[in-house]
C-alpha positions, 0 to 999 in steps of 0.5 A, a space after each residue: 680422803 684424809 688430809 690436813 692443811 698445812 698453810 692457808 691465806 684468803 682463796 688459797 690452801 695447801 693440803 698435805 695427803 695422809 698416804 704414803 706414797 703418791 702416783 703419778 695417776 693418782 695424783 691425775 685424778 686428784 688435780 682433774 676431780 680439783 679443777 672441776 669443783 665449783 669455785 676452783 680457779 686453779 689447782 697444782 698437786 705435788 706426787 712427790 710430797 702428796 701435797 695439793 694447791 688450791 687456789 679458789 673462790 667462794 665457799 671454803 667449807 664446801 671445798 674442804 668437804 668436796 675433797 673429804 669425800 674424794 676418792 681415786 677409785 670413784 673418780 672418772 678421768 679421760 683416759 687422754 688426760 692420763 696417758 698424755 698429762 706430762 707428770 710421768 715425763 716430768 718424774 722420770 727426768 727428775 730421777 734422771 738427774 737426781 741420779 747423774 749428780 749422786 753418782 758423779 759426786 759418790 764416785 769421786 768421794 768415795 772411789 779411790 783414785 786410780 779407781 776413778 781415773 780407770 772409770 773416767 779414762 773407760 767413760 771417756 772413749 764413748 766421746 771420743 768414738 763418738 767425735 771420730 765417727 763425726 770426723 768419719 762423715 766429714 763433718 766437723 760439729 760439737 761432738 768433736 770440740 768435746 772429744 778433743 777437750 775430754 781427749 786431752 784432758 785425760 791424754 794429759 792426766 786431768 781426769 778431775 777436769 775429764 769427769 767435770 768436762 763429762 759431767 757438765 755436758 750429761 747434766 746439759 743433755 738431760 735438761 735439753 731433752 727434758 725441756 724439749 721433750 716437755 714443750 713437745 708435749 704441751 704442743 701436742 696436747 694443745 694440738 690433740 683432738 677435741 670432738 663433741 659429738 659424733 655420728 653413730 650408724 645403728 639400726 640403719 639409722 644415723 644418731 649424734 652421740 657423745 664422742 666419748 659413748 663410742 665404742 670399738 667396733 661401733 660404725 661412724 658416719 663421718 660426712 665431708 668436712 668433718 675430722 675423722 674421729 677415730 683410728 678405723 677402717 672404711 666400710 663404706 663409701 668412698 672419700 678423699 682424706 686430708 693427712 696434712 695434720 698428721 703427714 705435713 703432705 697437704 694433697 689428699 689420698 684416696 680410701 674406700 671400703 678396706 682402706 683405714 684412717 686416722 684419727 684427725 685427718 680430715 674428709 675432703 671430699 666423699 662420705 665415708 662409714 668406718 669401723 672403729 679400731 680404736 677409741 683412746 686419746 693416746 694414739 693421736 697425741 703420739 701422732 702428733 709428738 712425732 709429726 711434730 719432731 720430724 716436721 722440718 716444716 715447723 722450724 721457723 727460719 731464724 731457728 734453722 739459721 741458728 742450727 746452721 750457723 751453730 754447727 760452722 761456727 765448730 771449725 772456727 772453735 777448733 782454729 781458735 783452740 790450735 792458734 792459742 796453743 801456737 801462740 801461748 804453748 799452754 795447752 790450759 789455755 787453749 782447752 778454755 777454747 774448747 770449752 766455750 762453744 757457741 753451738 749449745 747455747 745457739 742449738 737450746 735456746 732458739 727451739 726452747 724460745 719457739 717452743 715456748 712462745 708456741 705454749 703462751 700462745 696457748 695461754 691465750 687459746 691460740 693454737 699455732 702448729 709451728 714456729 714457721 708460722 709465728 715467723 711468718 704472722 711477724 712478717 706479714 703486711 697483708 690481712 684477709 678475712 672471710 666475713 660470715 663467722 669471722 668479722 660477725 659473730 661465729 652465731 648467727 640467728 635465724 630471725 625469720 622464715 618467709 614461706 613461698 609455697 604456702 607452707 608452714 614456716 616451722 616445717 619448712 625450718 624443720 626441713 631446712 634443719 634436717 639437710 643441714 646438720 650434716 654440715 658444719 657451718 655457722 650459718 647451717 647450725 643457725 638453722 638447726 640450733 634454731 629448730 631446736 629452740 622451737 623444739 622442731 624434731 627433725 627424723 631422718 626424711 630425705 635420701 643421701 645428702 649431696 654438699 656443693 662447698 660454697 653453693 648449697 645443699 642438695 637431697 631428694 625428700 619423699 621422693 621430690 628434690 629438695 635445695 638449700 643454699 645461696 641466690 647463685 646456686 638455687 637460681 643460677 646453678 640450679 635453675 629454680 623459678 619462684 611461686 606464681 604471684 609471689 615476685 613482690 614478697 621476693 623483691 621485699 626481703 629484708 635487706 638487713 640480713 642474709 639469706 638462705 633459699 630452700 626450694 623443692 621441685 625447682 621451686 623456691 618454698 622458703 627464704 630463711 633470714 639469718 641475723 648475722 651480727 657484727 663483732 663488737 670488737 671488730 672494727 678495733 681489731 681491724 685499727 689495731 692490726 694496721 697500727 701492729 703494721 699490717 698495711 692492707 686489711 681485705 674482707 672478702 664473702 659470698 654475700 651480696 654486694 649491698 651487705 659486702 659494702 655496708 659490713 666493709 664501711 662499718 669496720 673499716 677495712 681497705 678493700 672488700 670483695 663480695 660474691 666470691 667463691 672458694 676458688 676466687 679467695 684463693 686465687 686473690 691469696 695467690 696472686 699477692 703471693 706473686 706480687 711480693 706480699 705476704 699474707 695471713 689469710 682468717 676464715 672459718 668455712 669448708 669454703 675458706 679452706 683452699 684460701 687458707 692452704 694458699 696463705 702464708 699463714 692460714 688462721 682458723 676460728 675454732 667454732 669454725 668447719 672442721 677441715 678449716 681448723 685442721 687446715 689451718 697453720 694456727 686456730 684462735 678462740 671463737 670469742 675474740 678477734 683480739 686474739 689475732 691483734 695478741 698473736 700479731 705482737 707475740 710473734 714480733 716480740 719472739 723474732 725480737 727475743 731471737 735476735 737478741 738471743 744472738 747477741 747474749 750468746 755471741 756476747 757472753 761466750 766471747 768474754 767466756 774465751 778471752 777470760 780463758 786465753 788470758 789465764 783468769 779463769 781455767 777450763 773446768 770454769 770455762 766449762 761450768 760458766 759457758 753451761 751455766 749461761 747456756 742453761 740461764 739463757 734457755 730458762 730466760 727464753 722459757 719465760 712469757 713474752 707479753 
């Protein structure tokens, strides 16, 4: 590729592109292939002036050939990443304004005047329509305050105050949508799938496959728990799909053979072999966008309040104009009323603060699926976390497999590791990913996999019956015995870990030990969100009551609960619910996920079980529990942001009208200076709060 530079400093350079023109595709390719080079830390490509801005480390001249050799055609991008990059959006709005300003200021140098005013008075009848139809519903909002104000004006002759007027409020309407429009989408695209691997059916056999090596028409096994990865339809089995992502409807329904599914819902229950129909990204990201525009449930309430309060606050604007005009018998006057609404400001500037408080969220790889949910995290006072993969480390080890029946400690983790992996769990990839690491292959040898949540694993395996699990499904629910002569190697397991039991024929045959260590930064998260004001902090795991109270003690939480199944976290969830509390609920396990429903707010680790992040109101990053302390001030600092966008609205268009009353200011200054702050106001609520 040729290009030349046109300004350079120490780890940054701006490069202009030898082309003509620039697409937007072209210049997609061109920022996915500079983001993947070794030592970039950010690159920006401009489509309209192919220019590009590199921002690196490292070796300048090893940049500068990797780009020479750049080009598009040899470039392989997602095809996601195209559809959905938000560049297009972008250019359109742009060409949408560049044009509303042309044409408004060509035809008013150009057109003579009776011409314009014909245009203007022509142009003028779609607001006024459109202000008797909201009349007509008996509804008195916006659309009225501008007919009235473009209505008179025109009655009276002022078209050069009509154009303004019309001009104005186009100019608002393209930035509104565009800015809306904009947030959507990089809420969306945070919120879009983002699956490895997944199981391909062939040759009657199940094979983990890159997501991206699937085809149309290929058979996917998707266990329970897992997403759905495609759009496709049911060819065998039979399951119960969480829609909640797509739907907002959190109860599932039921598909077998025949029945289609959607890419991102969830199965619940059951196991399911689908047909895929389709493999692009762009299916599910337009699922999303939509869900989220006409979800009511994404609305936080302070930003439903500002909608309401927006749309009363019209008649009193429409009182406030007739009792000037009374007063003061100047019709001048009483349009600088109608000018100032306090319903635009109000109407932009709280879903554009949501919005955007959800976008720095991102920054912090912190996932929240609506502006409910912030509101809800600002306002809680009670925190519960699941203990495996939460509050320790979402990798837990394998640190030792003690043999009961005598057998081989690797082929026992090879076993172990085979009824596993259908089952994403972290103490379930500890097993595989150890297996792994002692290069243990593990074929497919048992039948049909049956997962009890929160208990265990059973399966048959030549022939004989093969479980994995916790204490309380091997020997209370399942009955096992263990080996004759083996009682003291049992009562001398290590205390220091946890523990998973394998049993074969009723019989134990291993116990494997599980290293699960704690955060680091656990213990100082715990501190720091009880000073942020969250005055109870619970811990809540199935494991023992001597490893529940010594995790509890050492990061410092006030109260823990040990034993407990799924039913029993949710339960708890619910009865502070009824007792007045509000609650974030943290997990990260198939078994966390009827707690995570139950809560206030439901948070997800994202290296956790599918169907909890799907669940879940808001996912956090794997690596750090200070993303929650991060999420707990970010959305207290947007409630104060919204609070204070009352007073600046409330403040600047009041001044606004008092102005216009006393006759400094006239109607067209009322109008550019109340758009103006509305437009400053929602550029200011675009900024990042932390």
């Amino acid at each position: 590729m040729n290009f030349q530079i046109k300004h350079e400093i120490t780890g940054r350079v701006r490069i202009h592109l030898k082309q003509n023109r620039m697409s937007c595709e072209q210049a997609d390719r061109l920022a996915y292939f500079l983001s993947g080079l070794e030592g970039v830390v950010k690159a920006k490509v401009y489509e309209r002036t192919a220019d590009a801005v590199i921002c690196y480390q490292g070796d300048r001249a090893a940049l500068l050939e990797a780009v020479r050799n750049f080009a598009y055609e040899r470039t392989d991008v997602p095809q996601e990443i195209l559809q959905t990059s938000g560049r297009a959006l972008n250019a359109e709005y742009r060409e949408k304004l560049v044009t509303r300003v042309v044409c408004h200021y060509g035809r008013k140098f150009l057109l003579p005047a009776a011409w314009n005013a014909c245009y203007i008075s022509i142009k003028s009848l779609s607001y006024i329509w459109k202000g008797l139809c909201t009349l007509w519903r008996r509804k008195i909002e916006v659309p009225v305050l501008d007919a009235t104000a473009i209505g008179v004006s025109v009655f009276r002759g002022e078209c050069s105050t009509a154009s303004s007027i019309m001009f104005l409020l186009g100019i608002g309407e393209i930035l509104e949508e565009w800015t809306h429009k904009k947030s959507v989408d990089d809420l969306a695209r945070s919120m879009s799938l983002n699956i490895g691997k997944v199981w391909v059916k062939s040759g009657g056999q199940e094979i983990l496959v890159p997501a991206s090596d699937v085809k149309a028409e290929d058979l996917v096994v998707i266990h329970m728990g897992n997403v759905v990865p495609f759009d496709g339809t049911v060819e065998a089995g039979e399951a119960m799909i969480n829609q909640a992502s797509l739907t907002g409807e959190s109860v599932p329904v039921a598909r077998a053979v025949g029945g289609t599914v959607y890419a991102g819902t969830v199965v619940e229950e059951g196991e399911i072999t689908i047909r895929v129909k389709t493999v692009g990204g762009s299916s599910r990201f337009e699922k999303i966008v939509t869900m989220i525009e006409e979800s009511e449930k994404l609305k936080s309430g302070l930003e439903s309040k500002a909608e309401h309060l927006a749309d009363r606050l019209v008649p009193y604007t429409l009182a406030g104009t007739g009792l000037i005009y009374l007063l003061t018998r100047n019709v001048t006057r009483a349009l600088s009323v109608l000018m100032v609404d306090f319903s635009c400001a109000l109407k932009l500037a709280m879903p554009i603060s949501v919005l955007s408080a959800i976008r720095e969220a991102g920054d912090y790889k912190i996932t929240v699926k609506g502006g409910k949910y912030l509101e809800e995290v600002a306002e809680a006072d009670t925190i519960v976390f699941d203990k495996t993969g939460t509050l320790t480390k979402a990798k837990p080890t394998v640190a030792k497999v003690i043999p009961f029946n005598g057998g081989d400690p690797d082929e026992l983790l090879r076993l172990a590791a085979c009824m596993e992996e259908h089952f994403p769990h972290s103490m379930a990839k500890a097993v595989v990913n150890a297996a792994k690491e002692r290069h243990l292959d593990h074929e497919e040898v048992h039948s049909k996999v049956e997962y009890i949540v929160a208990h265990g694993i059973s399966t048959q395996v030549e022939g004989k019956k093969a479980i994995i699990g916790s204490h309380h499904f091997v020997f209370e629910d399942e009955g096992c015995r263990l080996p004759e002569g083996t009682e003291e190697l049992f009562a001398s397991l290590p205390e220091a870990y946890s523990h998973l039991y394998l049993a074969i024929e009723q019989e134990l045959a291993a116990v494997i030990c599980i290293e699960d260590p704690l955060r680091e930064e656990a213990r100082e998260a715990v501190r720091l969100l009880k000073e942020a004001g969250l005055n109870k902090v619970v811990m809540m795991t199935g494991d023992s009551e001597r490893t529940a109270r010594a995790i509890a003690a050492r990061v410092g939480v006030d109260t823990y609960y040990s034993e407990v199944l799924p039913e029993d976290k949710a339960n708890f969830v619910e009865q502070e619910k009824r007792e007045g509390r509000k609650v974030i609920m943290i997990g990260d396990g198939i078994n966390d996920s009827p707690a995570l429903s139950a809560a206030n707010v439901g948070i997800a680790i994202s290296d956790g079980a599918e169907i909890a992040r799907e669940i879940a109101d808001i996912t956090v990053g794997a690596d750090d529990l200070m993303q929650i302390v991060t999420l707990r001030y970010l959305s207290r600092h947007l409630m104060g942001r919204i609070r204070k966008n009352y007073q600046m609205i409330v403040g600047i268009n009041t001044l606004l009208i008092l102005l216009g009353v006393g006759g400094v200011i006239q109607p067209t200054a009322s109008a550019l200076l109340h758009n103006t702050s509305t437009l400053a106001i929602g550029l200011k609520n675009m900024q990042n709060l932390l």
